[in-house]
KOLGUDO-774429 format. One record per residue: x, y, z of N, C-alpha, C in turn. Coordinates in nm, 3 decimals, padded with zeros to 5 digits. Layout:
+---------+---------+---------+---------+---------+---------+---------+---------+---------+
|    n.c1 |    n.c2 |    n.c3 |   ca.c1 |   ca.c2 |   ca.c3 |    c.c1 |    c.c2 |    c.c3 |
+---------+---------+---------+---------+---------+---------+---------+---------+---------+
|       X |       Y |       Z |       X |       Y |       Z |       X |       Y |       Z |
...
+---------+---------+---------+---------+---------+---------+---------+---------+---------+
//
This chain:
+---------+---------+---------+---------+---------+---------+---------+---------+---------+
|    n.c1 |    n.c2 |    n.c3 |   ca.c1 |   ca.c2 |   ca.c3 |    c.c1 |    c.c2 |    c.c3 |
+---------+---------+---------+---------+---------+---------+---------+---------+---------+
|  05.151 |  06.093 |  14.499 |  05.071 |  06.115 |  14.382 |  05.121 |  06.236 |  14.304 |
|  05.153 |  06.343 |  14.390 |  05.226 |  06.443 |  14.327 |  05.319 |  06.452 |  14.235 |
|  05.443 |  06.346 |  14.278 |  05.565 |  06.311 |  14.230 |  05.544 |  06.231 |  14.097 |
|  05.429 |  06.166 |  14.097 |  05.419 |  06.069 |  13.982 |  05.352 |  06.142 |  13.900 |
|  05.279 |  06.259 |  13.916 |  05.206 |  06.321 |  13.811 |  05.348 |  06.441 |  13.736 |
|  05.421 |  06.493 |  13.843 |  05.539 |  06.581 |  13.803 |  05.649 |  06.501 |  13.654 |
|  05.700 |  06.358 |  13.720 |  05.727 |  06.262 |  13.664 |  05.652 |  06.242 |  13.503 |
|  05.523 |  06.245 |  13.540 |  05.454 |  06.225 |  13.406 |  05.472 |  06.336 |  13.322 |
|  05.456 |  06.431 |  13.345 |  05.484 |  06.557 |  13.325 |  05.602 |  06.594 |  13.200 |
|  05.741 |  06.533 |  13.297 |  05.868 |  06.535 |  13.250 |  05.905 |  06.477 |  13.142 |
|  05.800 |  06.320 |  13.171 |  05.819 |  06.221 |  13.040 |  05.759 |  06.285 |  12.943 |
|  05.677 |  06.348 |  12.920 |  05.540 |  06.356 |  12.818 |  05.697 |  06.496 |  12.765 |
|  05.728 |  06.608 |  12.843 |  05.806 |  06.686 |  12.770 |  05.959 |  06.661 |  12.700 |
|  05.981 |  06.555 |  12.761 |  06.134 |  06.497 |  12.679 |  06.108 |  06.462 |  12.571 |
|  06.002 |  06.339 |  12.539 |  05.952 |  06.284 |  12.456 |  05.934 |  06.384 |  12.338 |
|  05.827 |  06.448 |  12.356 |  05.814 |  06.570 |  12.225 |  05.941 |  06.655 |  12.257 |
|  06.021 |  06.693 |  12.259 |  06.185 |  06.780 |  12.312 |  06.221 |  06.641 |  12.179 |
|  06.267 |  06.503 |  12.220 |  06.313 |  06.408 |  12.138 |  06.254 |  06.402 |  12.008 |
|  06.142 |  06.400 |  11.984 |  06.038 |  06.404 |  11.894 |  06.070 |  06.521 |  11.797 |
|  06.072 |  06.640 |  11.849 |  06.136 |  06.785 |  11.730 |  06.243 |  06.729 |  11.733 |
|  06.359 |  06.709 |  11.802 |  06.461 |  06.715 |  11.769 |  06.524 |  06.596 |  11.645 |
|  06.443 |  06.475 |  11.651 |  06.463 |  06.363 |  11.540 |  06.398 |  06.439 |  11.383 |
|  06.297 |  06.540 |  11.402 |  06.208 |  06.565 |  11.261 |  06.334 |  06.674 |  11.229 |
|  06.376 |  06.720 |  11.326 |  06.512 |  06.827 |  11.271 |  06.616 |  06.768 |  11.223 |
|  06.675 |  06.649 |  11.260 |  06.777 |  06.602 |  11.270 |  06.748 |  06.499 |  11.123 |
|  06.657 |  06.479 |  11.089 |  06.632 |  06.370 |  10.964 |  06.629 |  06.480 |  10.838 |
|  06.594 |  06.549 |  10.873 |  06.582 |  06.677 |  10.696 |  06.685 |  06.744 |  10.737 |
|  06.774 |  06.770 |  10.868 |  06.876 |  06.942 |  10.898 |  06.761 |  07.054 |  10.867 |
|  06.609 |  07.048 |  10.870 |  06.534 |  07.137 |  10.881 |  06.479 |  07.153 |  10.997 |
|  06.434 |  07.292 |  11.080 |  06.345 |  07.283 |  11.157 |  06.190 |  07.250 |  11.113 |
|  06.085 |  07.227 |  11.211 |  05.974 |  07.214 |  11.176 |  05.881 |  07.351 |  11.127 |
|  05.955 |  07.455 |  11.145 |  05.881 |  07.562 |  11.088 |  05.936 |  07.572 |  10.922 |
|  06.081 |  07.557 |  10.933 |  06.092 |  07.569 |  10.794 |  06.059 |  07.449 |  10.671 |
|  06.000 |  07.337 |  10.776 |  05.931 |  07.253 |  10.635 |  05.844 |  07.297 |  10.661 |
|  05.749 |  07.363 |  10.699 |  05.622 |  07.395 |  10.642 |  05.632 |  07.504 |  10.616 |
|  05.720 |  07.619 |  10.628 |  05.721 |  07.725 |  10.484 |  05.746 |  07.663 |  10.397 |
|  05.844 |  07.561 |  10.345 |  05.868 |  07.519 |  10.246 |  05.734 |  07.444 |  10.204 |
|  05.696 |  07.380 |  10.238 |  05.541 |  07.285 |  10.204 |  05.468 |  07.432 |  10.112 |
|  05.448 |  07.543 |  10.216 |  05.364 |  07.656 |  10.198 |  05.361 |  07.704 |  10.088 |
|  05.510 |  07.737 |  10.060 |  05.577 |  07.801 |  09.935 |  05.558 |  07.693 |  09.822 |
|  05.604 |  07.589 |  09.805 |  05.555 |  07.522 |  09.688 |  05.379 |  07.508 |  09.673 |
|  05.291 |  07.504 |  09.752 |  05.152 |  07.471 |  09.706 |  05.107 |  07.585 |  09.659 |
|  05.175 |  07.691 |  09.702 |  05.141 |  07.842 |  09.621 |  05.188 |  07.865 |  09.507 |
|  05.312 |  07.805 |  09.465 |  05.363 |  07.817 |  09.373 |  05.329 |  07.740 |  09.242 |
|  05.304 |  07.629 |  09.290 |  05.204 |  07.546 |  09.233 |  05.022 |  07.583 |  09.178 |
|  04.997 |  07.649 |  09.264 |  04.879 |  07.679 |  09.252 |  04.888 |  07.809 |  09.177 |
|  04.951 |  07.952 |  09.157 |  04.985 |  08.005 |  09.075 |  05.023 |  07.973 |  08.927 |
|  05.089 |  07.849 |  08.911 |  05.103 |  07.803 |  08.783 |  04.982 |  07.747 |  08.731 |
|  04.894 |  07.672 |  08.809 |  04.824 |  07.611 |  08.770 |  04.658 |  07.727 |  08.718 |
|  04.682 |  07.842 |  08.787 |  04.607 |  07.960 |  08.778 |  04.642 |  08.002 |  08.637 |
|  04.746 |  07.995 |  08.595 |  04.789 |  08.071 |  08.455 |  04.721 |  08.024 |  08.342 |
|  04.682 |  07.892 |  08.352 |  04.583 |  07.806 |  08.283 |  04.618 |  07.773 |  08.116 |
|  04.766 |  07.753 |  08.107 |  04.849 |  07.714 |  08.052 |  04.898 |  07.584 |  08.070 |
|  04.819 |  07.458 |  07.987 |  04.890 |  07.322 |  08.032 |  05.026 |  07.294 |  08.081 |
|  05.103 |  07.364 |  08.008 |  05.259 |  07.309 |  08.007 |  05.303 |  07.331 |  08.123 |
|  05.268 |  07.471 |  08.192 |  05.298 |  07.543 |  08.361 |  05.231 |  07.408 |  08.452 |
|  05.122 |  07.352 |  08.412 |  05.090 |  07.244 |  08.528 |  05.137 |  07.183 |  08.545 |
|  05.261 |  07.098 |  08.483 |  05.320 |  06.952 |  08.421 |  05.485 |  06.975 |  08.542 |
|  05.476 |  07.136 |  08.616 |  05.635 |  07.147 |  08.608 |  05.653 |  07.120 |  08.739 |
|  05.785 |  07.088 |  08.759 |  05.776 |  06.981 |  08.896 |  05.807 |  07.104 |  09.000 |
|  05.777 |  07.089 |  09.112 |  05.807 |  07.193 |  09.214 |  05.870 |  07.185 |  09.297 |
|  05.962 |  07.198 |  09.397 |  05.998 |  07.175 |  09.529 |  06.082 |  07.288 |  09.599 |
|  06.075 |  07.317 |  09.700 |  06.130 |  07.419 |  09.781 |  06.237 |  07.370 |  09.895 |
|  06.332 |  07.442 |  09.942 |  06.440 |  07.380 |  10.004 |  06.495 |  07.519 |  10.061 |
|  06.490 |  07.555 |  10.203 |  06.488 |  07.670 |  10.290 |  06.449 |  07.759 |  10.197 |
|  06.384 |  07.810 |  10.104 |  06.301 |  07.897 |  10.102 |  06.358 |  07.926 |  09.915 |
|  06.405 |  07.833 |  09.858 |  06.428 |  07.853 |  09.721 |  06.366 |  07.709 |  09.654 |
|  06.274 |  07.801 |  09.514 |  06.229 |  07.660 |  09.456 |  06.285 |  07.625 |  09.349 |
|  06.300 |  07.505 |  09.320 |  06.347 |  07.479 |  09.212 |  06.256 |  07.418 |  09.126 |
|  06.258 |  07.456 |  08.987 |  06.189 |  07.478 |  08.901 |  06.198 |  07.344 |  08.808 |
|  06.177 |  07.216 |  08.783 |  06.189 |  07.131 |  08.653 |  06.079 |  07.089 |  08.564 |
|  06.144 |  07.015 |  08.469 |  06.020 |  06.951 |  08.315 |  06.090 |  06.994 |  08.218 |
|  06.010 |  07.037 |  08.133 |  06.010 |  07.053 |  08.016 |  05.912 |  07.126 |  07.964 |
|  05.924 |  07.274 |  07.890 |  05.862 |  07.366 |  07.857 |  05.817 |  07.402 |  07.729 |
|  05.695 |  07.390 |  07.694 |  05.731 |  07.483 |  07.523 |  05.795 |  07.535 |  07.420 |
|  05.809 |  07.651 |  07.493 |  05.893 |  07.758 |  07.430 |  05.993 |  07.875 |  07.565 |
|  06.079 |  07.921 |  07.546 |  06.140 |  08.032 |  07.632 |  06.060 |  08.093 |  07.695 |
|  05.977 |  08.194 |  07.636 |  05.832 |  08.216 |  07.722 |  05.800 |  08.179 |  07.837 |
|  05.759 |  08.050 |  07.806 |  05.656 |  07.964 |  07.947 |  05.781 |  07.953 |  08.051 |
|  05.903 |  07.923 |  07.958 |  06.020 |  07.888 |  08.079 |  06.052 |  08.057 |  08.190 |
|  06.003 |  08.179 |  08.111 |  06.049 |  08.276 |  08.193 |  05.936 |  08.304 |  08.280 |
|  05.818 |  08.316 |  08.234 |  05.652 |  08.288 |  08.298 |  05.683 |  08.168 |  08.430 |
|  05.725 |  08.083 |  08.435 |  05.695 |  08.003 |  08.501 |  05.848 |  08.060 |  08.635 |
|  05.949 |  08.089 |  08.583 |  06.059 |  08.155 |  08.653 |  05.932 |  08.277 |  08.738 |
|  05.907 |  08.387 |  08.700 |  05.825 |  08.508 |  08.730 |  05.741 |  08.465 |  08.796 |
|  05.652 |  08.398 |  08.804 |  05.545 |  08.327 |  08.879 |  05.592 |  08.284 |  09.045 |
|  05.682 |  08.186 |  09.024 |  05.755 |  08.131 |  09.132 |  05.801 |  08.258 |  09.209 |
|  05.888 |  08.358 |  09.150 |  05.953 |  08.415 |  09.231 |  05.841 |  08.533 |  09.332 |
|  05.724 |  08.562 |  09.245 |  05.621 |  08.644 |  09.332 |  05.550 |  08.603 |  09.411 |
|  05.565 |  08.441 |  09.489 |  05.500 |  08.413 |  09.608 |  05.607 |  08.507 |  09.719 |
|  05.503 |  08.485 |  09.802 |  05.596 |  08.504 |  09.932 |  05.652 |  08.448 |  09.957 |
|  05.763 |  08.517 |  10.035 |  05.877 |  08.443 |  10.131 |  05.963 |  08.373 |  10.017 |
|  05.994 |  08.389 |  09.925 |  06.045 |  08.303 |  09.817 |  06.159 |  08.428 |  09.801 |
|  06.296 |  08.309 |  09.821 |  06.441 |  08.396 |  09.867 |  06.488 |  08.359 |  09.734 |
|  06.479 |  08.244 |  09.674 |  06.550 |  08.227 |  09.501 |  06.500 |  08.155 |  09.468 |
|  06.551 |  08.103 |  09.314 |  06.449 |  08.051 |  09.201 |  06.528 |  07.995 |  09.120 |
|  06.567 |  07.829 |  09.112 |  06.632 |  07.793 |  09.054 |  06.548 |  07.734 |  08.909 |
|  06.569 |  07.742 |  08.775 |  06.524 |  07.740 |  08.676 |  06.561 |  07.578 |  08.632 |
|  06.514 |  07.490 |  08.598 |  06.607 |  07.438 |  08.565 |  06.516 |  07.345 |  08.454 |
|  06.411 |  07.399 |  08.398 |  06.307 |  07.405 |  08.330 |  06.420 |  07.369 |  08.159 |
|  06.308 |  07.294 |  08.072 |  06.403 |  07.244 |  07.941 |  06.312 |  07.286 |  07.827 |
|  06.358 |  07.376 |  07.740 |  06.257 |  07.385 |  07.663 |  06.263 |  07.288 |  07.538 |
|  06.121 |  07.233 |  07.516 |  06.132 |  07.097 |  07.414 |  06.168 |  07.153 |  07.311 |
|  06.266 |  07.091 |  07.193 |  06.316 |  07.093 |  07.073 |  06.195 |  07.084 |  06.988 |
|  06.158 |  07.159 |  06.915 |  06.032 |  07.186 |  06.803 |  06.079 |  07.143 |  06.673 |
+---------+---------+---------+---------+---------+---------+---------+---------+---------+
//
């Protein structure tokens, strides 16, 4: 009974051992760094959306080891440097790719 509970044991820890190692192996991320990354965009997001400036809500977000990148289409220069500044004062936020368009008026 011993042996089969040790056994169980072993299976149950390979399994999750296999289990991280496929969620690592499908992004080349660990599981901590997608959820800083998750972290960092909903803050970043949620900061824009705090500024209470339509155009900042509209802008697409995503983070990738710890830099977000910034897209859409912006107003004016302004909102495009506002929305740069914003991003970069969350935490843990290592760079800030812009890549924001400002609409032709």
């Amino acid at each position: 009974m011993r042996a089969l509970r040790s056994l169980t044991k072993l299976t149950l820890v390979t399994l999750f051992s296999v289990a991280l190692a496929a969620c690592t192996s499908t992004t080349g991320k660990t599981v901590g760094e997608n959820v800083d990354d998750s972290t960092i965009t909903s803050e970043v997001k949620a900061k824009l959306a705090a500024e209470k400036v339509s155009t900042l809500t509209k802008i697409g977000v995503e983070t990738d080891r710890r830099t977000v990148y910034l897209t859409g289409t912006v107003d004016n220069t302004e909102m495009r440097s506002r929305a740069e500044q914003v991003a970069r004062s969350v935490k843990h936020v290592s760079g800030v790719v812009n890549n924001l368009t400002v609409r032709a008026q």
